[in-house]
C-alpha positions as a Markdown table, in Angstrom:
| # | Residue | x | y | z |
|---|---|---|---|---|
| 1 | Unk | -3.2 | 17.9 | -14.0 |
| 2 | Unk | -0.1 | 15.7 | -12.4 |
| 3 | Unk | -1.1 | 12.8 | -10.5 |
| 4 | Unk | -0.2 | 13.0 | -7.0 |
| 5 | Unk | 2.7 | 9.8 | -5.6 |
| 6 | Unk | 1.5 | 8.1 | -3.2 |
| 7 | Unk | 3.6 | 6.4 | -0.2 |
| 8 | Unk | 2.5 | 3.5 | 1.5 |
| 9 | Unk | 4.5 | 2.0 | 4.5 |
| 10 | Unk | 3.4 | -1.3 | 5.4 |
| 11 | Unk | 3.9 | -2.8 | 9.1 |
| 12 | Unk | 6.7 | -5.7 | 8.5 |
| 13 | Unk | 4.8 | -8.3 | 9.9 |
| 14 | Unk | 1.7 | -7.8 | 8.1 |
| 15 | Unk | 1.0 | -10.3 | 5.5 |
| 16 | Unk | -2.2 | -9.7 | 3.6 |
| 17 | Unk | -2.4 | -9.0 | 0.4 |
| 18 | Unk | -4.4 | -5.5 | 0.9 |
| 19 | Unk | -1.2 | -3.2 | 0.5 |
| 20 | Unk | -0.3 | -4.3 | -2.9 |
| 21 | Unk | -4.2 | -4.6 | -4.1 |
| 22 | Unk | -4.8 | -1.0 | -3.0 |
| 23 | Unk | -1.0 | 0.0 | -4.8 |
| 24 | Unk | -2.2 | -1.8 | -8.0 |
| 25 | Unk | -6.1 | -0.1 | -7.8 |
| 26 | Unk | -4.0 | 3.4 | -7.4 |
| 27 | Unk | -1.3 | 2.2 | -9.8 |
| 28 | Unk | -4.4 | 1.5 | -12.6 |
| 29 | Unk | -5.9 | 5.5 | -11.7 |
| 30 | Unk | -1.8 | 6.4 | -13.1 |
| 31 | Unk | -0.8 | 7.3 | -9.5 |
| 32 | Unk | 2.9 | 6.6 | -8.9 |
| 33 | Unk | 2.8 | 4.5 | -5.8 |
| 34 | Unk | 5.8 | 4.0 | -3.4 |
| 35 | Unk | 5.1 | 0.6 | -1.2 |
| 36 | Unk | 7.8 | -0.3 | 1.3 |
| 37 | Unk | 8.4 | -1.5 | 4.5 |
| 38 | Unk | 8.2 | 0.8 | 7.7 |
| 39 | Unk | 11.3 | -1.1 | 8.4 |
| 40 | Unk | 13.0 | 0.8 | 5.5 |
| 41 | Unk | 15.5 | 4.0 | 6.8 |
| 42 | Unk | 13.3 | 7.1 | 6.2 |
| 43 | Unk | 16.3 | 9.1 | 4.1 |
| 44 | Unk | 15.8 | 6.2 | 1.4 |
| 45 | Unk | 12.5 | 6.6 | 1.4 |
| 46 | Unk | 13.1 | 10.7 | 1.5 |
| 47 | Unk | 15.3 | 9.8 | -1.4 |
| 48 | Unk | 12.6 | 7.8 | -3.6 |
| 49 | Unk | 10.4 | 10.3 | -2.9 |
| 50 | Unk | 12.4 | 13.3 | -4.9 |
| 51 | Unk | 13.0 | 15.0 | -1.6 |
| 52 | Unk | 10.0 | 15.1 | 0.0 |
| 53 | Unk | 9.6 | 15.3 | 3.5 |
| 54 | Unk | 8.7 | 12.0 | 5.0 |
| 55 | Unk | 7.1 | 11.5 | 8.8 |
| 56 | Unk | 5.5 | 8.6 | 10.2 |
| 57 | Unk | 4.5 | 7.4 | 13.6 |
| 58 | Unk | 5.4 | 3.5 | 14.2 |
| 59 | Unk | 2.8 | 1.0 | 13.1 |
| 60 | Unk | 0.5 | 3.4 | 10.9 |
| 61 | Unk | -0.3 | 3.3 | 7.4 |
| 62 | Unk | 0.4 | 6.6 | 5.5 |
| 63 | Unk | -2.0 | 7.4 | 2.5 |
């Protein structure tokens, strides 16, 4: 079965650790895990992402 990616976009001024604990705990279960800022343009995230459609409302984290 493939493993789904998973995108997480992070506020920018956020700085705990949780974001990249939770990448590396999906990361170790071989799910390919996209972390970037929410201040990143969504077309390079689109573009990481092979394509996919990407949609986010400002401050929320996408799982």
């Amino acid at each position: 079965m493939k493993r789904p990616r998973i995108l997480l976009l992070v506020p920018a001024a956020d700085g705990s650790n949780w974001y990249p604990w939770l990448a590396a705990k999906l990361d170790a279960v071989k799910c390919k895990v996209v972390l970037r800022c929410t201040t990143t343009p969504l077309a390079a995230l689109r573009d990481e992402c092979d394509g996919d459609t990407v949609q986010s409302r400002s401050r929320d984290v996408v799982l």
